[in-house]
VOLUMVO-335827 format. One record per atom (N, C-alpha, C): residue number from 1; residue in one letter; chain; atom name; x, y, z. Coordinates in steps of 0.2 Angstrom, whole numbers. Layout:
rec pos=NUM | code=A | unit=A | site=CA | X=X | Y=Y | Z=Z
...
This chain:
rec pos=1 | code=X | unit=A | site=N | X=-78 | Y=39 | Z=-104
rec pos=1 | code=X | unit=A | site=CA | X=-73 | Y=34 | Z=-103
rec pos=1 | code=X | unit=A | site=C | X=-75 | Y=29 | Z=-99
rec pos=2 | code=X | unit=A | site=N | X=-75 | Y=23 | Z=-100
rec pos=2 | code=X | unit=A | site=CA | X=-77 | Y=17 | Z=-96
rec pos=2 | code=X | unit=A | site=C | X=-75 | Y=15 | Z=-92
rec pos=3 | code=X | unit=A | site=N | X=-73 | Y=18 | Z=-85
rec pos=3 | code=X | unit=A | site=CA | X=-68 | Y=13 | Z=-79
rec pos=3 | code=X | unit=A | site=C | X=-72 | Y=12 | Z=-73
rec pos=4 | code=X | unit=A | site=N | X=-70 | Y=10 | Z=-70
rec pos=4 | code=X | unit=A | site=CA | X=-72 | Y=8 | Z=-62
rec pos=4 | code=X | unit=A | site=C | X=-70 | Y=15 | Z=-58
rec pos=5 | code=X | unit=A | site=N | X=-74 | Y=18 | Z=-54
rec pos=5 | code=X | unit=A | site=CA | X=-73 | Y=23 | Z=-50
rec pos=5 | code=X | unit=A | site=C | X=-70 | Y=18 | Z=-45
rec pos=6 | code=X | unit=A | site=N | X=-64 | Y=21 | Z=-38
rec pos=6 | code=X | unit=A | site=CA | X=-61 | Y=19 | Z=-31
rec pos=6 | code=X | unit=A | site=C | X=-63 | Y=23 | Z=-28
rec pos=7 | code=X | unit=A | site=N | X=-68 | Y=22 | Z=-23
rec pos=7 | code=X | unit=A | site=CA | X=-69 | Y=27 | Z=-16
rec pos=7 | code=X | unit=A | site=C | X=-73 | Y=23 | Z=-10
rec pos=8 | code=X | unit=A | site=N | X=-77 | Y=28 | Z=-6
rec pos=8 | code=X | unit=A | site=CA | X=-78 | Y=26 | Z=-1
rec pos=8 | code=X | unit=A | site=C | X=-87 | Y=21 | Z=-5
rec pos=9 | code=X | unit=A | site=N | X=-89 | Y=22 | Z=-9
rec pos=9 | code=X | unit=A | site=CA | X=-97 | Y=18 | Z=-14
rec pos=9 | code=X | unit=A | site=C | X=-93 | Y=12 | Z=-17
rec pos=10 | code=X | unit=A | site=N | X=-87 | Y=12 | Z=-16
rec pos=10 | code=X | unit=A | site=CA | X=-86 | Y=9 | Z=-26
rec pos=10 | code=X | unit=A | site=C | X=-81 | Y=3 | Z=-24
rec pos=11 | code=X | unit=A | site=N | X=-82 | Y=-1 | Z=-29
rec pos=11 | code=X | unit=A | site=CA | X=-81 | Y=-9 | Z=-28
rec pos=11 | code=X | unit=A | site=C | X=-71 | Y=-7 | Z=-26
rec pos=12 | code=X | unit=A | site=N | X=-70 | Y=-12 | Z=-21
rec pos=12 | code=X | unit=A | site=CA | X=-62 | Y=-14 | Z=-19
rec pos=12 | code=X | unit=A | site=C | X=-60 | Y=-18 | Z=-20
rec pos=13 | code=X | unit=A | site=N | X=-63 | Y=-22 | Z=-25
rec pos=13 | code=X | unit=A | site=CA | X=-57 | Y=-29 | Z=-28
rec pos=13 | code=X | unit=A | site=C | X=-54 | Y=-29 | Z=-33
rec pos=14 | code=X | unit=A | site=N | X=-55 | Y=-22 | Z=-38
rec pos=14 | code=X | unit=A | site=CA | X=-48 | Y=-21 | Z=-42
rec pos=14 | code=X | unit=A | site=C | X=-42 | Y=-21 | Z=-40
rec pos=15 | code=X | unit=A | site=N | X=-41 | Y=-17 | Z=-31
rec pos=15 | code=X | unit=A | site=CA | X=-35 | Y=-13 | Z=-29
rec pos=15 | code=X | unit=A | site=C | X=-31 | Y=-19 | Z=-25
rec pos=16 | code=X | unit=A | site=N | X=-35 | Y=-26 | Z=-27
rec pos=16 | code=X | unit=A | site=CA | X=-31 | Y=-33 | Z=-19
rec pos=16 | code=X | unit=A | site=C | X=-27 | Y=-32 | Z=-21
rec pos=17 | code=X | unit=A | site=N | X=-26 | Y=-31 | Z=-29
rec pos=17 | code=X | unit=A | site=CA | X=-20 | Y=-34 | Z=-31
rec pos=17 | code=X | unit=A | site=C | X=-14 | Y=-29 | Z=-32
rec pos=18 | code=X | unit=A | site=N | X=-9 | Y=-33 | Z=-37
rec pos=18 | code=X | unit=A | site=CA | X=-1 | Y=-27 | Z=-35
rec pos=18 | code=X | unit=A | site=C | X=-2 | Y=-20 | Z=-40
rec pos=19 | code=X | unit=A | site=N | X=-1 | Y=-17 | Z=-40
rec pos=19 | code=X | unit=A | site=CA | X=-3 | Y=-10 | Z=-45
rec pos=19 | code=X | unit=A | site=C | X=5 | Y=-10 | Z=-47
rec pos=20 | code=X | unit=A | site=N | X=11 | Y=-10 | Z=-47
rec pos=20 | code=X | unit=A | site=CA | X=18 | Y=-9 | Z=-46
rec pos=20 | code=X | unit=A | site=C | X=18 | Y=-13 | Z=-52
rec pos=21 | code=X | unit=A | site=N | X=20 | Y=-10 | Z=-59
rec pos=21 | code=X | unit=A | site=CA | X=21 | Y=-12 | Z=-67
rec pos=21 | code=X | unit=A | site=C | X=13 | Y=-9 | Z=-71
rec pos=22 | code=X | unit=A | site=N | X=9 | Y=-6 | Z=-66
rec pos=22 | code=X | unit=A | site=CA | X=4 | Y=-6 | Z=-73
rec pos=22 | code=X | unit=A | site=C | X=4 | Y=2 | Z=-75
rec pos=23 | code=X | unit=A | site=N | X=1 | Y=4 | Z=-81
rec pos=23 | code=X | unit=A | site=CA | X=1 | Y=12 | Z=-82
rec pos=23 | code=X | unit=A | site=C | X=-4 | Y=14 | Z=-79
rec pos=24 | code=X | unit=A | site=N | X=-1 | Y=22 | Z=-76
rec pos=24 | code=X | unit=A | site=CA | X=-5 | Y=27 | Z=-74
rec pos=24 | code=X | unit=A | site=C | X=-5 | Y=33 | Z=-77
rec pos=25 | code=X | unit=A | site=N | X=-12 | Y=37 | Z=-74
rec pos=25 | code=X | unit=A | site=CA | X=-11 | Y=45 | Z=-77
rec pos=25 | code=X | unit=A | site=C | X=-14 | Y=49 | Z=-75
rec pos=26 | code=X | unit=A | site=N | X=-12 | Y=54 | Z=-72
rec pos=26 | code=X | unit=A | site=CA | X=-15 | Y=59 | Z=-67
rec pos=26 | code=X | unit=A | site=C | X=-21 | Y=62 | Z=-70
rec pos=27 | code=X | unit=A | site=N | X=-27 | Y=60 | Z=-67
rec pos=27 | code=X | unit=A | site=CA | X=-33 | Y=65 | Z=-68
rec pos=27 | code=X | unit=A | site=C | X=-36 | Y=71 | Z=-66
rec pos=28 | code=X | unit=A | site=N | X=-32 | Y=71 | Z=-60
rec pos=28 | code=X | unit=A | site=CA | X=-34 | Y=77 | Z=-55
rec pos=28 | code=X | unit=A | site=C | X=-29 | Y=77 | Z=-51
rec pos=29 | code=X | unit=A | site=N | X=-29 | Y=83 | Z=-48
rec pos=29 | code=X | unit=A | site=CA | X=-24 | Y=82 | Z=-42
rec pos=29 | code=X | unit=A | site=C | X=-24 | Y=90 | Z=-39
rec pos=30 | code=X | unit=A | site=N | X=-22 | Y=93 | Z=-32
rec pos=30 | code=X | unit=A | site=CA | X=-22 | Y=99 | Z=-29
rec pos=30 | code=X | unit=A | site=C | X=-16 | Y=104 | Z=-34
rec pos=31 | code=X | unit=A | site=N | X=-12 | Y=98 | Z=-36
rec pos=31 | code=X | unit=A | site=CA | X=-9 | Y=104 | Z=-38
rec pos=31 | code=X | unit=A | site=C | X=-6 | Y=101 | Z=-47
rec pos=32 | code=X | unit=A | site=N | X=-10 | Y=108 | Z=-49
rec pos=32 | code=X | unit=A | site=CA | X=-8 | Y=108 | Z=-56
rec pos=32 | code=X | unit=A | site=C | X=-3 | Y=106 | Z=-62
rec pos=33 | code=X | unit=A | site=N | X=2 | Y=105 | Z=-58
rec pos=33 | code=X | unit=A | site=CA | X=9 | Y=102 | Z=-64
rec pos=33 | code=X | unit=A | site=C | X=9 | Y=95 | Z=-63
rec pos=34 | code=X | unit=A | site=N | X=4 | Y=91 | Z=-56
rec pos=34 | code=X | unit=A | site=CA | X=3 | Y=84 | Z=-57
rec pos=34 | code=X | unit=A | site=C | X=-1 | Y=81 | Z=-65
rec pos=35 | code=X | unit=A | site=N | X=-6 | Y=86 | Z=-64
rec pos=35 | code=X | unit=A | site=CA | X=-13 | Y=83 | Z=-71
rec pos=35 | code=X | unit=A | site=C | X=-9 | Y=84 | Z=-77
rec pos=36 | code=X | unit=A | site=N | X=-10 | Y=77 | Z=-81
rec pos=36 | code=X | unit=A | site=CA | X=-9 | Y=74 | Z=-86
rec pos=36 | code=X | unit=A | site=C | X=-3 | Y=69 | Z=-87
rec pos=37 | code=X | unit=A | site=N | X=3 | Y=69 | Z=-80
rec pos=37 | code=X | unit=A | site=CA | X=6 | Y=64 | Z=-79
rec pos=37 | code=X | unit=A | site=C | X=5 | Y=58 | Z=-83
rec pos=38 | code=X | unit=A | site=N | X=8 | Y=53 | Z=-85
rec pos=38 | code=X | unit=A | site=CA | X=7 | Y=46 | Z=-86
rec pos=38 | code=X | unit=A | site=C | X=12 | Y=43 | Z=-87
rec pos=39 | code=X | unit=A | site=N | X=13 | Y=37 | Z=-84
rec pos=39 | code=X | unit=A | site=CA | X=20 | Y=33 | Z=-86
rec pos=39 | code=X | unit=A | site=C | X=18 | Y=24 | Z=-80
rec pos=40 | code=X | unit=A | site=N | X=21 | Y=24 | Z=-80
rec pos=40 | code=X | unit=A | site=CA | X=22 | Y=18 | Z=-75
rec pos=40 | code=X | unit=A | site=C | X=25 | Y=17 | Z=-69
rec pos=41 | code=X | unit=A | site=N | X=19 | Y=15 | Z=-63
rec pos=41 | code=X | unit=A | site=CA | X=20 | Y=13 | Z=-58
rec pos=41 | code=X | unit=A | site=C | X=28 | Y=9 | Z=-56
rec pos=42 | code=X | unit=A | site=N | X=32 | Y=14 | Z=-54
rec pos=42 | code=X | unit=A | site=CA | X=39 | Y=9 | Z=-52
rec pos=42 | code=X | unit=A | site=C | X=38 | Y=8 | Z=-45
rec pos=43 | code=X | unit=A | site=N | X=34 | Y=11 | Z=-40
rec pos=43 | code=X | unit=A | site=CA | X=36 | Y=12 | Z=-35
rec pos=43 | code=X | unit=A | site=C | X=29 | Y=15 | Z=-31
rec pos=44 | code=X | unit=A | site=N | X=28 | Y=10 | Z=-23
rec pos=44 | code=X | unit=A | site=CA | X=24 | Y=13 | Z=-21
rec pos=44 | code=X | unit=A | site=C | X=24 | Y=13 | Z=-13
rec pos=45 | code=X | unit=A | site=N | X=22 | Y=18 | Z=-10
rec pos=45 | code=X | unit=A | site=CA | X=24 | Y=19 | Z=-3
rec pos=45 | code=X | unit=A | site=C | X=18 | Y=19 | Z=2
rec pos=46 | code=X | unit=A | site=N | X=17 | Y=23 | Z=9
rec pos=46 | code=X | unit=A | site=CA | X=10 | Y=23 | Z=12
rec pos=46 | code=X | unit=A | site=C | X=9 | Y=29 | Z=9
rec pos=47 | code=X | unit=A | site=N | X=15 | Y=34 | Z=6
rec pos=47 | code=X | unit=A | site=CA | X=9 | Y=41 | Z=4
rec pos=47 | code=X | unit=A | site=C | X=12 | Y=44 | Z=-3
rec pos=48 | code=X | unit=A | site=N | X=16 | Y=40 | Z=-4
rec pos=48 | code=X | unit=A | site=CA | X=18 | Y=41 | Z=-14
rec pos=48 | code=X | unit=A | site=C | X=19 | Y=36 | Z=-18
rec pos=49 | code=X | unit=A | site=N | X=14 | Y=38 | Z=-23
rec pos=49 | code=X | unit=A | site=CA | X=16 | Y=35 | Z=-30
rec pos=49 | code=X | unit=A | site=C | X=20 | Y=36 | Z=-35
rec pos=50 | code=X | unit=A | site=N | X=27 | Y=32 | Z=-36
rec pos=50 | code=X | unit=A | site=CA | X=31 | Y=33 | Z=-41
rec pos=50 | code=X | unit=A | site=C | X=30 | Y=31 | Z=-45
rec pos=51 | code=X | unit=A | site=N | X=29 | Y=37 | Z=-51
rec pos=51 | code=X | unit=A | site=CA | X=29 | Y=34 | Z=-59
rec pos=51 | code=X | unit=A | site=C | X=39 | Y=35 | Z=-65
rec pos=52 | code=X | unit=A | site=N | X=37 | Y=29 | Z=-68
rec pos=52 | code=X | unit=A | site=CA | X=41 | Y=33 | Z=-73
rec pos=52 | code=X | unit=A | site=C | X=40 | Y=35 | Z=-79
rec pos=53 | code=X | unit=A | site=N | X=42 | Y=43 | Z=-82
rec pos=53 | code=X | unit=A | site=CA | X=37 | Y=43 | Z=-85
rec pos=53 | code=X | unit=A | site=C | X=42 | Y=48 | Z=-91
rec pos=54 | code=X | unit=A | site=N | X=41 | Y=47 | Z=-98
rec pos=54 | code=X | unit=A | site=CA | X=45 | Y=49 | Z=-102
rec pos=54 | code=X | unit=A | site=C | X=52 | Y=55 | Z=-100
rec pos=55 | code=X | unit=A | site=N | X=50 | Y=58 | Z=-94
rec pos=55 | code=X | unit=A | site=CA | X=54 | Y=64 | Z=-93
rec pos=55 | code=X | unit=A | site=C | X=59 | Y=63 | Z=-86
rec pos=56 | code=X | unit=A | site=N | X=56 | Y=56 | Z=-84
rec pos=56 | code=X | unit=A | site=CA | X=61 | Y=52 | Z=-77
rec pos=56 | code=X | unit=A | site=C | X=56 | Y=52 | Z=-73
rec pos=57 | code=X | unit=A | site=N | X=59 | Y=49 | Z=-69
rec pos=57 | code=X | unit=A | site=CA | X=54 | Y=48 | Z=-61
rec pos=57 | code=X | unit=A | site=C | X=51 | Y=55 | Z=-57
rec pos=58 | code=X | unit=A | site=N | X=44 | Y=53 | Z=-55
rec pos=58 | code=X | unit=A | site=CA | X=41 | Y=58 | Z=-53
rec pos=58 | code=X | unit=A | site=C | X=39 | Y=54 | Z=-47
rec pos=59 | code=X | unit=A | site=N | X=39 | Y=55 | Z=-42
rec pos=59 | code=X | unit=A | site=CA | X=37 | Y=53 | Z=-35
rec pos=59 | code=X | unit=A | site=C | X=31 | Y=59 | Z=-34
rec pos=60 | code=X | unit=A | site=N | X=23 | Y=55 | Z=-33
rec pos=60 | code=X | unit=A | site=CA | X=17 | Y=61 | Z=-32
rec pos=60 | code=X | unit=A | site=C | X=14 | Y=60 | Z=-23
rec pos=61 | code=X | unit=A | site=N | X=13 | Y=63 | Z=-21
rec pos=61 | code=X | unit=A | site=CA | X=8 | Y=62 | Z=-15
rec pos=61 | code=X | unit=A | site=C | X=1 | Y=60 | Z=-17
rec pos=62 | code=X | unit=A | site=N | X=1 | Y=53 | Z=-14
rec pos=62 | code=X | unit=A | site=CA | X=-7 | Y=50 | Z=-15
rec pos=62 | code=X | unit=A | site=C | X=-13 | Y=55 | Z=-13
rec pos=63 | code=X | unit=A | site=N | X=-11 | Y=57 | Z=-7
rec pos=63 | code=X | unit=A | site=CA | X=-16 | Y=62 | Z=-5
rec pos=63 | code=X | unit=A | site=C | X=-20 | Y=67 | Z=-8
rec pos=64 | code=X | unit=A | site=N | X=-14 | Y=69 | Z=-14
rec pos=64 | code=X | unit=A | site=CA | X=-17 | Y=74 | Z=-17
rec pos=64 | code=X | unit=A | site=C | X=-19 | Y=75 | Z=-24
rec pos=65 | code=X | unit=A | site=N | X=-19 | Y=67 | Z=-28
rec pos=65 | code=X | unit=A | site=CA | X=-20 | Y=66 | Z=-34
rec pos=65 | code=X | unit=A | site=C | X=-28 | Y=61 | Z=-35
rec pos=66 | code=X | unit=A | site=N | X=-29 | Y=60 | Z=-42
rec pos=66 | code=X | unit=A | site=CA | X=-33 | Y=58 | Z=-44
rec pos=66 | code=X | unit=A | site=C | X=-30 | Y=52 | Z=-49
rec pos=67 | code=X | unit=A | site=N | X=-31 | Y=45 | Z=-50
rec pos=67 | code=X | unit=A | site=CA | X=-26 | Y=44 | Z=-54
rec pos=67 | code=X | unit=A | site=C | X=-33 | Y=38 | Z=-57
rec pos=68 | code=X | unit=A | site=N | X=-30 | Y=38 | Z=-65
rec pos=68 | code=X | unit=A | site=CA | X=-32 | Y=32 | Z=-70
rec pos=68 | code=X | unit=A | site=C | X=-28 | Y=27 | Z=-69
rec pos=69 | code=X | unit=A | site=N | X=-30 | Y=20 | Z=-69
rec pos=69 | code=X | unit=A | site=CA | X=-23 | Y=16 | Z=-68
rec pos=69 | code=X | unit=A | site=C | X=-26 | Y=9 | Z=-73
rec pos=70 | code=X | unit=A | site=N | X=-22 | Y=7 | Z=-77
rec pos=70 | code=X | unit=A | site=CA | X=-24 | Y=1 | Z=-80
rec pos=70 | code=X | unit=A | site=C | X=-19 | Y=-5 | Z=-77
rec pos=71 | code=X | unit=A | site=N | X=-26 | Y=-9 | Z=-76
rec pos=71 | code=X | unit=A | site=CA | X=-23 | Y=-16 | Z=-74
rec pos=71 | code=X | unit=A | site=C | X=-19 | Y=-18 | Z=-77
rec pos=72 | code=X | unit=A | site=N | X=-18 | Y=-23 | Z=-73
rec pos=72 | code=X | unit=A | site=CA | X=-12 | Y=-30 | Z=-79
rec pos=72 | code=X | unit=A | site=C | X=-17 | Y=-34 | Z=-83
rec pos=73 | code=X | unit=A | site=N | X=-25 | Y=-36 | Z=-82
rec pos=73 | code=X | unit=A | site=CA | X=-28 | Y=-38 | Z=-84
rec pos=73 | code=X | unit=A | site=C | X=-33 | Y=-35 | Z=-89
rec pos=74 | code=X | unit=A | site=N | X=-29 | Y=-27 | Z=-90
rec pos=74 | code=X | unit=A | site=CA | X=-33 | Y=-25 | Z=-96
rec pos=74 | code=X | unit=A | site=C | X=-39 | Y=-20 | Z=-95
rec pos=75 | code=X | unit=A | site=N | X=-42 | Y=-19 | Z=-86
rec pos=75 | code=X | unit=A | site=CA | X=-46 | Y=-15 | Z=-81
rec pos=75 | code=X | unit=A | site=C | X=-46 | Y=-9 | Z=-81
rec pos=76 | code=X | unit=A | site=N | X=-47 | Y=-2 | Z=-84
rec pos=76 | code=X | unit=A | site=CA | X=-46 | Y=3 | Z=-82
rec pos=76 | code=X | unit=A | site=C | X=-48 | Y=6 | Z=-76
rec pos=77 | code=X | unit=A | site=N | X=-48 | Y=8 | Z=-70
rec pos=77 | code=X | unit=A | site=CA | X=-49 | Y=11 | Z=-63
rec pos=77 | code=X | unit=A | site=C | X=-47 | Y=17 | Z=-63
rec pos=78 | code=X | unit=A | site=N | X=-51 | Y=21 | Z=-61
rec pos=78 | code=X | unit=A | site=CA | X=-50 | Y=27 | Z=-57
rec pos=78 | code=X | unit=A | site=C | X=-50 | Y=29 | Z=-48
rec pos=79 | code=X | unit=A | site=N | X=-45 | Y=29 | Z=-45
rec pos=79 | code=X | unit=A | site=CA | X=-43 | Y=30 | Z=-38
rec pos=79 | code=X | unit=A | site=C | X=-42 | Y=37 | Z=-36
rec pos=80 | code=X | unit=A | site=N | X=-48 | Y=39 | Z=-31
rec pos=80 | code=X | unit=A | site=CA | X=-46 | Y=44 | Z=-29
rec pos=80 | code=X | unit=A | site=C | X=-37 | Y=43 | Z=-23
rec pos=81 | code=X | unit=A | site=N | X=-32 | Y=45 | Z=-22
rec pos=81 | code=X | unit=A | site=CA | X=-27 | Y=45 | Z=-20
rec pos=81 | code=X | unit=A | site=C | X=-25 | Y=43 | Z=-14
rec pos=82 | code=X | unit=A | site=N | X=-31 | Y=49 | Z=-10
rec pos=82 | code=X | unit=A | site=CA | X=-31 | Y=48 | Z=-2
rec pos=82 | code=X | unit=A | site=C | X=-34 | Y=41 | Z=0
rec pos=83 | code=X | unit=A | site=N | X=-37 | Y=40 | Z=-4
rec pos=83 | code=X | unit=A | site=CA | X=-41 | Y=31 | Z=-2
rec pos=83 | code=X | unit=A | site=C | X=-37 | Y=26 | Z=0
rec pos=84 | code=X | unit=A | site=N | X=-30 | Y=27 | Z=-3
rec pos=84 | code=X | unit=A | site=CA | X=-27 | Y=22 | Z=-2
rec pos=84 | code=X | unit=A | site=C | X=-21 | Y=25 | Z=-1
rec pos=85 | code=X | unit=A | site=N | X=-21 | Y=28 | Z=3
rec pos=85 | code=X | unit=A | site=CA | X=-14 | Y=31 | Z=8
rec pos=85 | code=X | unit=A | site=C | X=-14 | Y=29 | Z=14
rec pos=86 | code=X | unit=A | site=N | X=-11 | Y=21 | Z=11
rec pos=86 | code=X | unit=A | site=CA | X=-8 | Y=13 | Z=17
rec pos=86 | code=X | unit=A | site=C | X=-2 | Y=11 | Z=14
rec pos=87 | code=X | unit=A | site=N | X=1 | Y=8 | Z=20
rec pos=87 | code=X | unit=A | site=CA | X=6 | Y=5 | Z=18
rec pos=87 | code=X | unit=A | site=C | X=3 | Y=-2 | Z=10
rec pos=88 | code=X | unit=A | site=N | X=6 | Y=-3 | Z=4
rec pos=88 | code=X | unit=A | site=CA | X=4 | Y=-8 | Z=-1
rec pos=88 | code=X | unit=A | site=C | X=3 | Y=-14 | Z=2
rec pos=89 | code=X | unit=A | site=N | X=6 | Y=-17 | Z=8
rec pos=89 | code=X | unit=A | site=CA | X=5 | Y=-24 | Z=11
rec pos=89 | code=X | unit=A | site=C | X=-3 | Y=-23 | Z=14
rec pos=90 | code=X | unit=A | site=N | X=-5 | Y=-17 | Z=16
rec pos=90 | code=X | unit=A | site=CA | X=-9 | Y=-15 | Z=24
rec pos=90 | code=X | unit=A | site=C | X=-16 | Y=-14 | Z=19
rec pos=91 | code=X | unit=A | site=N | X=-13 | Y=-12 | Z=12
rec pos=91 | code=X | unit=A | site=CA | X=-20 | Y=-9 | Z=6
rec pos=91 | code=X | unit=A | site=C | X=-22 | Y=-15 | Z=6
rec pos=92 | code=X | unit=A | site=N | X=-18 | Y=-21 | Z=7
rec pos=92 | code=X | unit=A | site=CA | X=-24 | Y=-26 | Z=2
rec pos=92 | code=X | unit=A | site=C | X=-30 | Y=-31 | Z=7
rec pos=93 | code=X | unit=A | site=N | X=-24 | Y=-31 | Z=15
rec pos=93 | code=X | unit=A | site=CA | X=-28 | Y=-32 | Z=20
rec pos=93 | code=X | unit=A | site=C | X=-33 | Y=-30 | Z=20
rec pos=94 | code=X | unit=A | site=N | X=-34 | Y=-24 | Z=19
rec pos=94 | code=X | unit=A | site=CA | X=-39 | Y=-18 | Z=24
rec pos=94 | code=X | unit=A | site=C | X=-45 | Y=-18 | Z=21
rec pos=95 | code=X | unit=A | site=N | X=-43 | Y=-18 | Z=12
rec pos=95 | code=X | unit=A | site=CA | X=-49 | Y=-19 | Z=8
rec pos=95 | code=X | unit=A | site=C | X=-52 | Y=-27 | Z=8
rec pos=96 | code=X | unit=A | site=N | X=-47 | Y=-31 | Z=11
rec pos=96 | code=X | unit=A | site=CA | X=-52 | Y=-37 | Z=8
rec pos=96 | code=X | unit=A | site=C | X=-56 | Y=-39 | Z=14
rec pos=97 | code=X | unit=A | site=N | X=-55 | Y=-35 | Z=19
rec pos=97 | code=X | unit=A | site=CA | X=-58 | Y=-33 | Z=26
rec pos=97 | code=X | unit=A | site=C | X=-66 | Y=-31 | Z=24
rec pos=98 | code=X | unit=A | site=N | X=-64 | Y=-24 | Z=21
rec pos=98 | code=X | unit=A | site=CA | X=-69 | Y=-22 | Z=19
rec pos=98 | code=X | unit=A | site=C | X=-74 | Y=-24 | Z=13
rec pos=99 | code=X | unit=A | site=N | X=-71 | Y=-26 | Z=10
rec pos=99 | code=X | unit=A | site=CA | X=-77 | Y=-32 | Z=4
rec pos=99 | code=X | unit=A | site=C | X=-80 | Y=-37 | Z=8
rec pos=100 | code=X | unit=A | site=N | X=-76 | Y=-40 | Z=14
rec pos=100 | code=X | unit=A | site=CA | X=-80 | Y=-45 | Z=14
rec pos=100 | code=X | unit=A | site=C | X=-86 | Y=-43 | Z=22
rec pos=101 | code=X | unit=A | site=N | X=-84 | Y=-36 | Z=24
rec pos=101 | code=X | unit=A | site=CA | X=-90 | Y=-34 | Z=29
rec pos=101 | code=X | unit=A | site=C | X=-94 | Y=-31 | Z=24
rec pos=102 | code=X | unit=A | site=N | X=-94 | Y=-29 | Z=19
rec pos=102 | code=X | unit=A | site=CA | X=-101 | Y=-26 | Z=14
rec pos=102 | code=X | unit=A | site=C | X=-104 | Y=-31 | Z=15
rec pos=103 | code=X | unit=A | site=N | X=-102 | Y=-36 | Z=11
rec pos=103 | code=X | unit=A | site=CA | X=-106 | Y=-44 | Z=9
rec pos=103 | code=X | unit=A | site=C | X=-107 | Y=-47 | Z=16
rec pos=104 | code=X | unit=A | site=N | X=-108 | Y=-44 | Z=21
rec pos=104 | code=X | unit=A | site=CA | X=-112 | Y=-51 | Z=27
rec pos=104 | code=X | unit=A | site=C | X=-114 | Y=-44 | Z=28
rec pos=105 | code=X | unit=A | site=N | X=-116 | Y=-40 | Z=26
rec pos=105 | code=X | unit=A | site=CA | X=-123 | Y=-35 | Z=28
rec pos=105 | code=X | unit=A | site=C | X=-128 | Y=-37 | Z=23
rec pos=106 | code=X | unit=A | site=N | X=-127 | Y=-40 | Z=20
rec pos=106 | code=X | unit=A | site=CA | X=-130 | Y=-41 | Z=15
rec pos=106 | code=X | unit=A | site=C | X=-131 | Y=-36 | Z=6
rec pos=107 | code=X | unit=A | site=N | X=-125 | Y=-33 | Z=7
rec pos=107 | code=X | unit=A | site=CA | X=-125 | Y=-25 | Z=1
rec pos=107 | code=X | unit=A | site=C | X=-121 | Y=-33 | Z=-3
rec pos=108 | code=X | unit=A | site=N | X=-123 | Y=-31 | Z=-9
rec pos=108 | code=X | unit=A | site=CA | X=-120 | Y=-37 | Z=-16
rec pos=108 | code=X | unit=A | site=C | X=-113 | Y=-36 | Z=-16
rec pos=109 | code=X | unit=A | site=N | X=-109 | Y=-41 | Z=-17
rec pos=109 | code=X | unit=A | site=CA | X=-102 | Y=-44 | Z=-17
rec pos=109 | code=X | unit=A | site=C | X=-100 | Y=-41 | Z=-21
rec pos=110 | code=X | unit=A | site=N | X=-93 | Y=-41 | Z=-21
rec pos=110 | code=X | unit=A | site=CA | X=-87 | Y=-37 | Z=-25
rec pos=110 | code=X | unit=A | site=C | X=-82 | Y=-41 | Z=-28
């Protein structure tokens, strides 16, 4: 499968943007009845992500999943969970913080 790995190596400027409307689906997770999940992002907090997903709302713990997530623009991403267990206003600071200290070490842009 094609996508963009999310962690502590891997590019941070798919996640500036808003994730709330695009589809998601559990990859991995600590606990078993999460994987295979898929439905849509309705809802996001500092440590759950709400999907809605044919069988109703599911509220996951970011800390403990692994999630595929398709942009709006078409992107497929893979997010380890705990990565971005921040408030969604504080995720987009934080990271674009951290893109632009990569780039004035001089590690190649994001």
């Amino acid at each position: 499968m094609d996508y963009i790995h999310y962690g502590a190596d891997f590019p941070v400027l798919p996640l500036l943007g808003e994730i709330i409307g695009c589809r998601a689906r559990v990859v991995g997770a600590t606990h078993p009845g999460y994987v295979g999940l898929e439905g849509t992002i309705v809802d996001e907090t500092k440590n759950l992500l709400v999907l809605e997903t044919p069988t109703g709302i599911k509220k996951l713990p970011k800390g403990d999943i692994v999630v595929e997530i398709r942009l709006s623009n078409g992107e497929l991403i893979c997010v380890d969970g705990a990565t971005i267990t921040v408030r969604p206003e504080d995720r987009t600071k934080k990271l674009w913080r951290k893109s632009h200290a990569l780039n004035s070490r001089g590690r190649p842009g994001y």
